[in-house]
C-alpha positions in Angstrom: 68.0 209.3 151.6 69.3 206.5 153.7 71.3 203.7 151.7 71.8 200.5 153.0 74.5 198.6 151.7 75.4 194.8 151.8 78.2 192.5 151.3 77.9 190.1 148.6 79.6 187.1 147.7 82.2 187.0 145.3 79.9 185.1 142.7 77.5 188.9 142.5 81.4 191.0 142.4 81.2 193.1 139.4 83.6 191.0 136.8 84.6 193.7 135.4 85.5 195.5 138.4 87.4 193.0 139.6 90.3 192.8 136.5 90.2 196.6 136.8 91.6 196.2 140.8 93.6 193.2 140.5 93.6 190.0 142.4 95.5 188.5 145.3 96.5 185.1 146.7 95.8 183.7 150.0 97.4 180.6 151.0 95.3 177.5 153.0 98.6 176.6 153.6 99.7 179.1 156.3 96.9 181.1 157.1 96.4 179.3 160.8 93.1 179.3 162.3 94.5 181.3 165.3 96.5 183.8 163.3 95.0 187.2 163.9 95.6 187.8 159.8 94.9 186.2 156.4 98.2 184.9 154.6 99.1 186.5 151.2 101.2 185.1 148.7 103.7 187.6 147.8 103.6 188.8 144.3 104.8 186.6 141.6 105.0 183.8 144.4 108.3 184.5 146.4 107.1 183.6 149.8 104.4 184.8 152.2 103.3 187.6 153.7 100.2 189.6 155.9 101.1 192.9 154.0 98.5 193.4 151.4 101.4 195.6 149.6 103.8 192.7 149.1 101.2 190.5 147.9 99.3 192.5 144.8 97.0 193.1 143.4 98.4 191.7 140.3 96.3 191.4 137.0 94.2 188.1 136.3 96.7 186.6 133.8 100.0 186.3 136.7 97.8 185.7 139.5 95.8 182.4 137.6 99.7 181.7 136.6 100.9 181.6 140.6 98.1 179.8 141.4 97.8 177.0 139.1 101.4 175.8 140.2 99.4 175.2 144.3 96.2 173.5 145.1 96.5 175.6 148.6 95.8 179.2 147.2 93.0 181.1 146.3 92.6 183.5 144.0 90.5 186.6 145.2 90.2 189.9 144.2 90.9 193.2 145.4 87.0 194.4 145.1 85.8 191.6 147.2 87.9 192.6 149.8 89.0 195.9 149.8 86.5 197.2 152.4 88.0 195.0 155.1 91.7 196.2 154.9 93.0 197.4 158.2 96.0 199.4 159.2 98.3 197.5 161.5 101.6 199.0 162.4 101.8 201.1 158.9 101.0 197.6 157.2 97.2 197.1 155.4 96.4 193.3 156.4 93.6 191.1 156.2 92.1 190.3 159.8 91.6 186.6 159.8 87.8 186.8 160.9 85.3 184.1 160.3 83.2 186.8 158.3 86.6 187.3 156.3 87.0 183.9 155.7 83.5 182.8 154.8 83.7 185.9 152.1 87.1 183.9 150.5 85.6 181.1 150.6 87.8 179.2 153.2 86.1 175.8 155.2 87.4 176.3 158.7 88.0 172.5 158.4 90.5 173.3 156.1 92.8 175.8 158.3 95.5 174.4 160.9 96.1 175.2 164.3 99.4 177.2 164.7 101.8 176.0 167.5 
């Protein structure tokens, strides 16, 4: 039996699922359009980071807390994007991809260019 499998966008993500995993935050901010990962916001907001282990998942509640306080962060969770995890250097990041960042919902309009 062959099974074909497809990615959905984060409006079909099984709700439930997705307060059993946990959420993250990805900051607009400093994610930069030629950065070869997505920016995290470190868990309960102290700083930034690529390494999805500093940055969650933390439960619905503390991540909507975080990210009421910044227009610039989004709030996705871990089942949305758990499948596109890679291991860099013994850290899991988020390659910043324009798959990736349609899935987040990020406008490339809306990402700088780093210097």
């Amino acid at each position: 039996m062959e099974i074909n499998l497809t990615i959905t966008g984060s409006a079909n993500v099984n709700q439930i699922d997705d307060d059993a995993t946990g959420y993250y935050l990805i900051s607009k901010r400093w994610t930069m359009i030629n950065d070869s990962n997505i920016t995290f916001v470190r868990i309960k907001g102290l700083g930034y980071c690529y390494n999805a282990h500093w940055a969650g998942p933390s439960n619905k509640l503390e991540t909507k807390s975080v990210s009421s306080k910044s227009k610039n962060t989004i709030m996705v969770s871990h089942a949305l994007i758990k499948s596109f995890f890679v291991n860099q250097n013994g850290e899991l990041v988020l390659p910043n991809t324009s798959e990736i960042r349609s899935l987040i919902g990020f406008n490339r309009s809306e990402l700088q260019l780093a210097n």
